[in-house]
C-alpha positions as CSV (number, residue, x, y, z in Angstrom):
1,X,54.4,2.7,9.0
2,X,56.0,3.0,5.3
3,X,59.2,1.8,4.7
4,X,62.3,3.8,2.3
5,X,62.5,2.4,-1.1
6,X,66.2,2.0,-2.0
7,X,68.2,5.0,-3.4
8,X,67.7,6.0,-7.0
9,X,64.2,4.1,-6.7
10,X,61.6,6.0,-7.9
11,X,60.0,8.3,-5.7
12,X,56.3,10.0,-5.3
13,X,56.6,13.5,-3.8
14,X,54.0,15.5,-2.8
15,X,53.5,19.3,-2.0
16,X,50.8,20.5,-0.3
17,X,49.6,23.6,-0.2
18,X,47.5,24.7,2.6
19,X,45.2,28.0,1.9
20,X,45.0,30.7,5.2
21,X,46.0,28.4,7.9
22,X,45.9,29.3,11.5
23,X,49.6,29.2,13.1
24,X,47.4,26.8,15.7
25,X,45.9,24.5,12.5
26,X,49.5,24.8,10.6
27,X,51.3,22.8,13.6
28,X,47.8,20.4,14.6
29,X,47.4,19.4,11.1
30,X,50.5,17.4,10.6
31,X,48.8,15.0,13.0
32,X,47.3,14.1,9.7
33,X,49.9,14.0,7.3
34,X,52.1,11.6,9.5
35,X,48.8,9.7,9.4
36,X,49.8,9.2,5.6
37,X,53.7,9.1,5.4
38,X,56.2,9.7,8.3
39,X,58.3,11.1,5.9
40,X,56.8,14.7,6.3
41,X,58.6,18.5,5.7
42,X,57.4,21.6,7.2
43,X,57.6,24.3,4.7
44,X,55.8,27.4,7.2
45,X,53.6,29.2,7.0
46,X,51.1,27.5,4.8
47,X,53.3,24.7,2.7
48,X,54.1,20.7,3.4
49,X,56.2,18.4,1.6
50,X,55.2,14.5,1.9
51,X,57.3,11.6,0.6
52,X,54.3,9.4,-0.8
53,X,56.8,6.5,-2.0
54,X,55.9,4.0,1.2
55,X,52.4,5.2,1.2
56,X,51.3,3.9,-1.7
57,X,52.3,0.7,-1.4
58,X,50.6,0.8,2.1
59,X,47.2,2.1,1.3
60,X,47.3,0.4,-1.8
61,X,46.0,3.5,-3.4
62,X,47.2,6.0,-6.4
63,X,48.6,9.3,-5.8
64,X,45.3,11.1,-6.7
65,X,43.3,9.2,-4.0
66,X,45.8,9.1,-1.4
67,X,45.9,13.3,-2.0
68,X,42.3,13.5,-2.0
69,X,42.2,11.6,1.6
70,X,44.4,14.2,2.8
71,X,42.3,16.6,1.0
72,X,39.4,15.4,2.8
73,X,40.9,15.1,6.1
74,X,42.5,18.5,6.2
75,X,38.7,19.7,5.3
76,X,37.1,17.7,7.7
77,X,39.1,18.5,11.1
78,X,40.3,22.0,10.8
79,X,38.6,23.7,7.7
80,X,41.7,23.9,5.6
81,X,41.5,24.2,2.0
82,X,44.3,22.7,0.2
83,X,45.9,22.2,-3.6
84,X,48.4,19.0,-3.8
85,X,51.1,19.0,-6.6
86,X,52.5,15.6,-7.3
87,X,55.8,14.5,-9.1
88,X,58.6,12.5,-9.1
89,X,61.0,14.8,-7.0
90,X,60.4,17.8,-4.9
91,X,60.8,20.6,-7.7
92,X,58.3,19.3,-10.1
93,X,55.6,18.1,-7.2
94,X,56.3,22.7,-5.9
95,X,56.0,23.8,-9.5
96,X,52.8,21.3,-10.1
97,X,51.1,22.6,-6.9
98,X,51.8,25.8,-7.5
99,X,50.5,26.0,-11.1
100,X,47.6,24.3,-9.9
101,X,44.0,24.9,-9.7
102,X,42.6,26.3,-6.6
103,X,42.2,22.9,-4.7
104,X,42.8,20.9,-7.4
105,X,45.4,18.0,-7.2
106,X,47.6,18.1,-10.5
107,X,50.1,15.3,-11.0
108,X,53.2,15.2,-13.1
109,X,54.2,11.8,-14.5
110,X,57.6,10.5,-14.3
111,X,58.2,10.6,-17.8
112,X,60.7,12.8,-19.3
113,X,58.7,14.3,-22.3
114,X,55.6,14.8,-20.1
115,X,58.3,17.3,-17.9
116,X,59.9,18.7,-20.9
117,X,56.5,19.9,-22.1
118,X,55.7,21.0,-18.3
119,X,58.7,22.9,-17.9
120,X,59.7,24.6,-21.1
121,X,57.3,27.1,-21.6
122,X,57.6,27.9,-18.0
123,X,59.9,31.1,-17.1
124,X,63.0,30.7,-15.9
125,X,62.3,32.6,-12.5
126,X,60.2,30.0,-11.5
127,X,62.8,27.1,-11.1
128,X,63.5,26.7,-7.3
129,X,66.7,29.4,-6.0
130,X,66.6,30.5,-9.2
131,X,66.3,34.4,-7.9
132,X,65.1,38.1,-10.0
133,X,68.5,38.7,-10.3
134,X,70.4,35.9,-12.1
135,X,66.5,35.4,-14.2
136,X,67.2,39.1,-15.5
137,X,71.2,38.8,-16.2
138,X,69.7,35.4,-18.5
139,X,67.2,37.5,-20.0
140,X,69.5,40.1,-21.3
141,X,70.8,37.1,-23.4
142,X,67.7,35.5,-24.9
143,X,67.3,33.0,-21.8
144,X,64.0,33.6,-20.5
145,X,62.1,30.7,-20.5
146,X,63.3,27.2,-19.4
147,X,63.1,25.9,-23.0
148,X,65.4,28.4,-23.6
149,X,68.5,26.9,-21.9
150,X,68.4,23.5,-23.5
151,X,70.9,24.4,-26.1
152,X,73.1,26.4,-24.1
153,X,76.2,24.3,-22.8
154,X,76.9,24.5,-19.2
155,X,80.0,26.5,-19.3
156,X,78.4,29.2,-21.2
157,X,75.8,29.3,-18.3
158,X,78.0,29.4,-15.5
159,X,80.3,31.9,-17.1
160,X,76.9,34.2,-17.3
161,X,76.1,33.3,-13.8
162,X,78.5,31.6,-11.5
163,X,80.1,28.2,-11.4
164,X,77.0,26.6,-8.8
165,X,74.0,28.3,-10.4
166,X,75.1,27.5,-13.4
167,X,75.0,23.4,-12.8
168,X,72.0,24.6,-11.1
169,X,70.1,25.8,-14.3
170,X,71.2,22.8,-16.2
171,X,69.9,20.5,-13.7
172,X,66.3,22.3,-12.6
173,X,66.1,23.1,-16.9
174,X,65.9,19.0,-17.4
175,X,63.8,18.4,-14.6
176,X,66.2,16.9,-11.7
177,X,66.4,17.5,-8.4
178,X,67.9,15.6,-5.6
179,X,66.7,17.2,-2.9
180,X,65.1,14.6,-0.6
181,X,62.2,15.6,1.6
182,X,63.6,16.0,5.3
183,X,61.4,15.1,7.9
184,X,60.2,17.3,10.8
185,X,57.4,18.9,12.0
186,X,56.9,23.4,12.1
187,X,60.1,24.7,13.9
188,X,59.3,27.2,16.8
189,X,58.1,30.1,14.7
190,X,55.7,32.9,13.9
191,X,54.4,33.8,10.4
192,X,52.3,36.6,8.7
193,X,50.9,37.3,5.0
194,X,49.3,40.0,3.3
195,X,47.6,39.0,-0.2
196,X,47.0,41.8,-2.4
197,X,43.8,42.5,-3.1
198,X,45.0,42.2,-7.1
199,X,48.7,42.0,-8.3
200,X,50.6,44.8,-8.2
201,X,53.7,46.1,-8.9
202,X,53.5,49.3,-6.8
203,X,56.5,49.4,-4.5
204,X,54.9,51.7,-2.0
205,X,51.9,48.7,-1.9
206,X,55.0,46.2,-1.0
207,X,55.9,48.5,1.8
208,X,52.9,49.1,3.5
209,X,52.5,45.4,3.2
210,X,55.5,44.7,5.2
211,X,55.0,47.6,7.6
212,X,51.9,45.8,8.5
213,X,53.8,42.4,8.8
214,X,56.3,44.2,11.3
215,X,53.5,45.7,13.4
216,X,51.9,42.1,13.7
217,X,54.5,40.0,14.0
218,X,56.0,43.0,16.5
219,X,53.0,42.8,19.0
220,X,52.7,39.2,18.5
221,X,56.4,38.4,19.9
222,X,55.8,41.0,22.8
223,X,52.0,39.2,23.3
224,X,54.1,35.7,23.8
225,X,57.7,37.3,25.7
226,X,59.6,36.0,23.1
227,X,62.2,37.3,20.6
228,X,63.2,36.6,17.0
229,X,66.7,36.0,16.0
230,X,66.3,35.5,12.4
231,X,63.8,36.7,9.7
232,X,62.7,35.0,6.5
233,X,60.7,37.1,3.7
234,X,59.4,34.9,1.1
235,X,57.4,37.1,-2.0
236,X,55.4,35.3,-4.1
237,X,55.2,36.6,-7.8
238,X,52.0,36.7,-10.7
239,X,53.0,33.8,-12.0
240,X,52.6,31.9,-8.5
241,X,56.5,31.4,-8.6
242,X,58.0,32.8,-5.1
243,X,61.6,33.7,-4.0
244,X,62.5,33.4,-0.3
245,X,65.3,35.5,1.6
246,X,66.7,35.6,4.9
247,X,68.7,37.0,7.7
248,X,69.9,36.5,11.2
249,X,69.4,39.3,13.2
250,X,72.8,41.1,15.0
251,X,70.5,41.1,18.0
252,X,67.3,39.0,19.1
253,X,64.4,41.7,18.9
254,X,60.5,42.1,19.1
255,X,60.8,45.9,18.1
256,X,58.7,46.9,15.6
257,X,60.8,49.8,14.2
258,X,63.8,47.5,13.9
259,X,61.7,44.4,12.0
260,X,60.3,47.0,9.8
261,X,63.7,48.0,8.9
262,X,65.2,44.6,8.3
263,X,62.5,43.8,6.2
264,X,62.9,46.6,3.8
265,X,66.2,45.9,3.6
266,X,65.8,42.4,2.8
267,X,62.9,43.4,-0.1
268,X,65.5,46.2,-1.3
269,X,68.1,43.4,-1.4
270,X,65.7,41.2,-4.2
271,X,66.2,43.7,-7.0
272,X,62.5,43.5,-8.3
273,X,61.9,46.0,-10.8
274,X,58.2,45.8,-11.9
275,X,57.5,42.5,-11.1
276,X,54.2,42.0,-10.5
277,X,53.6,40.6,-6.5
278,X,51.0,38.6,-5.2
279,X,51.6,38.0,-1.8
280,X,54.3,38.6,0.8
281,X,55.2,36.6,4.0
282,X,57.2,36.9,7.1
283,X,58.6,34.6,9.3
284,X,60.3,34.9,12.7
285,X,62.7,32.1,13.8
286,X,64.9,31.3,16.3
287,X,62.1,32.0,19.1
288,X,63.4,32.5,22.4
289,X,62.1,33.8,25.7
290,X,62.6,38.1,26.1
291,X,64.4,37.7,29.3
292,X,67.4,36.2,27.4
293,X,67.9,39.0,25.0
294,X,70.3,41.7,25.2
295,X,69.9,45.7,24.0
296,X,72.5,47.4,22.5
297,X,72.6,50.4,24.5
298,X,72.4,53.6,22.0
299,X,72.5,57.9,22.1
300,X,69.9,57.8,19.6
301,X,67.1,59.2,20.9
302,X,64.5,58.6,18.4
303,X,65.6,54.8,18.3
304,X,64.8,55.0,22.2
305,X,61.7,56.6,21.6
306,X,60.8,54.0,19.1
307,X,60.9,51.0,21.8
308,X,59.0,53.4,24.4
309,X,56.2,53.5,21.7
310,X,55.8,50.2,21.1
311,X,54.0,49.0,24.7
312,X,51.7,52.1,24.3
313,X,50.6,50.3,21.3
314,X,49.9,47.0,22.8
315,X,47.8,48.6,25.7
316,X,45.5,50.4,23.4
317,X,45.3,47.3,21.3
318,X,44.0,45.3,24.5
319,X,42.1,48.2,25.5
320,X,40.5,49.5,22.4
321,X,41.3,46.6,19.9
322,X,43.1,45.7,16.8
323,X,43.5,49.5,14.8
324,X,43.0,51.7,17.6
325,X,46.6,53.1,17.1
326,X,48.1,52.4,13.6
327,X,50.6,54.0,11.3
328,X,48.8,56.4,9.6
329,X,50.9,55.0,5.8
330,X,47.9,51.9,6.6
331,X,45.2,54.4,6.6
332,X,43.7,55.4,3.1
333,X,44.3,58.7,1.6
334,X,40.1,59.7,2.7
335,X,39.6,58.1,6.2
336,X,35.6,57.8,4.6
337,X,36.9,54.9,2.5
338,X,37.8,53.0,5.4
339,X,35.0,50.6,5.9
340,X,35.7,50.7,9.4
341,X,35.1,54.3,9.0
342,X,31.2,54.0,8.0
343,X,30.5,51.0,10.6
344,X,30.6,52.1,14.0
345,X,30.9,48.6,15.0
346,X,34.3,48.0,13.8
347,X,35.9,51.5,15.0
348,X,37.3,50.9,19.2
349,X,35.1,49.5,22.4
350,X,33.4,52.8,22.3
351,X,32.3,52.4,18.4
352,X,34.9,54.7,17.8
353,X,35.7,55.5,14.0
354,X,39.3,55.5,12.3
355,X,40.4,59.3,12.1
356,X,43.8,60.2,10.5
357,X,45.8,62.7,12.9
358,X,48.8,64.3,11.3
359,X,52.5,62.8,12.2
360,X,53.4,59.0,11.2
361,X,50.5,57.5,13.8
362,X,47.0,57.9,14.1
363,X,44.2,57.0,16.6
364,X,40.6,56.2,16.7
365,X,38.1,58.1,18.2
């Protein structure tokens, strides 16, 4: 439908952020986005990258509208909310959506003091790969906000980082990016999110947070026979910036001890001290079906206890329903403050309340 405008021509690239979709709406909905531009990116769970350059020429339409017919369409077919960030490369049209309105569509002109004045006063955690780490080792030094880095020469900034995050800086700092959006549609995946309720910088919030991502995403892999060989945790900070790490798995698993464990680990491994958290997400990749896994046989006996556990769980979730055997660490402190707790609707079948049992699980009823 569009056609690719020579290299170094300029481009129009849009990011698309989708709020609360369904895994099911996530993959349907790039039926519309192709619909636009072939030229679209899959960024799971809830993100999309579009190359509008073609587009416009083919519509005949500005960015704005051609966002608000995607808007519109999303709306209209599966109830998705959405906030569009447009720029000239695929750094500024993230950072746009992401500073964003809720819904809004904010667009970032290709003209170099327009993204100067966007990106200085911006911090310099929120440059893409740009990770708490290497943004605290720049702090120590005066560096904290993007502004900040203009008058430092590049080998004073790869001596205080390393050689490639140093080039990095430079390049993100002035606005450039050459990334070019990569067309395909979701990979073969599953992902969770938890939102807190406010931001927080609690650590013991972040890990119940995740425990309930390993539960979910646990009895969703066993619910579909399938396995995950690799885990991405993306946490997405105050100041709507986000960081993403991830790890292939030693062994394909859908045990929910060993998910929980990998992704503490890989929250441990981010460094954050105090930073204030938003949101966190989990995705599984590299599905494939149970029956090709292997086990690590083991003499640990808790560990083998652990895996027993986990199908005693999924029958009384199919019996009883979501909740009806939890970790008690996702119970609150007075079970009476659990709403499910004062509607007898929302306990088990039965109308069962949550009751907290002492040990690490608890029941209802």
């Amino acid at each position: 439908m569009t056609s690719q405008p020579p290299r170094g021509h300029p481009r129009t690239i849009a990011h698309v952020h989708l709020h609360r979709p369904s895994d099911e709406a996530y993959r349907q909905l790039f039926d519309v986005l192709t619909d636009l531009t072939p030229v679209v990116q899959a960024l799971p769970p809830d993100d999309a990258l579009l190359d509008l350059t073609g587009a416009l020429r083919y519509f005949d339409l500005g960015p704005a509208d051609l966002a608000l017919l995607a808007q519109v369409k999303l709306l209209a077919r599966f109830g998705v909310q959405s906030t569009v960030g447009i720029g000239p490369n695929r750094m500024l049209a993230t950072l746009a959506a992401q500073t964003a309105d809720h819904t809004d569509v904010r667009i970032l002109p290709d003209d170099q003091r327009a993204i100067a004045a966007f990106l200085d006063p911006l911090p310099v955690r929120a440059l893409p790969d740009i990770g708490p780490r290497t943004s605290r080792t720049l702090a120590g030094y005066g560096l904290a906000a993007v502004r900040d880095l203009h008058a430092v020469p590049l080998s004073t900034l790869q001596r205080l980082t390393s050689a490639g995050t140093g080039r990095l800086l430079a390049e993100r700092a002035h606005g450039h990016d050459p990334r070019a959006v990569q067309p395909g549609g979701p990979p073969a995946s599953l992902a969770v999110r938890r939102d807190f309720g406010r931001d927080t910088v609690d650590p013991e919030a972040t890990r119940r947070a995740l425990l309930s991502c390993a539960l979910e995403l646990g009895a969703r892999l066993r619910g579909s026979g399938q396995v995950t060989g690799r885990l991405e945790l993306e946490t997405r900070f105050a100041d709507r910036s986000s960081t993403t790490r991830s790890r292939t798995l030693r062994e394909a698993t859908d045990h929910t001890a060993t998910l929980q464990f990998q992704l503490y680990d890989l929250y441990r491994g981010l460094g954050l001290q105090r930073a204030r958290l938003r949101a966190v997400s989990v995705r599984a990749h590299g599905l494939r079906p149970v029956e090709s896994a292997t086990v690590q046989l083991t003499f640990d006996h808790r560990a083998e206890l652990g895996r027993r556990l986990d199908p005693i769980v999924d029958r009384a979730t199919r019996s009883f329903g979501p909740g009806a055997l939890t970790r008690a660490a996702l119970l609150p402190a007075d079970p009476r403050a659990d709403p499910r707790a004062a509607d007898p609707k929302a306990g088990g079948r039965n109308g069962n309340s949550v009751a907290r049992v002492p040990g690490v699980w608890s029941t209802a009823g």
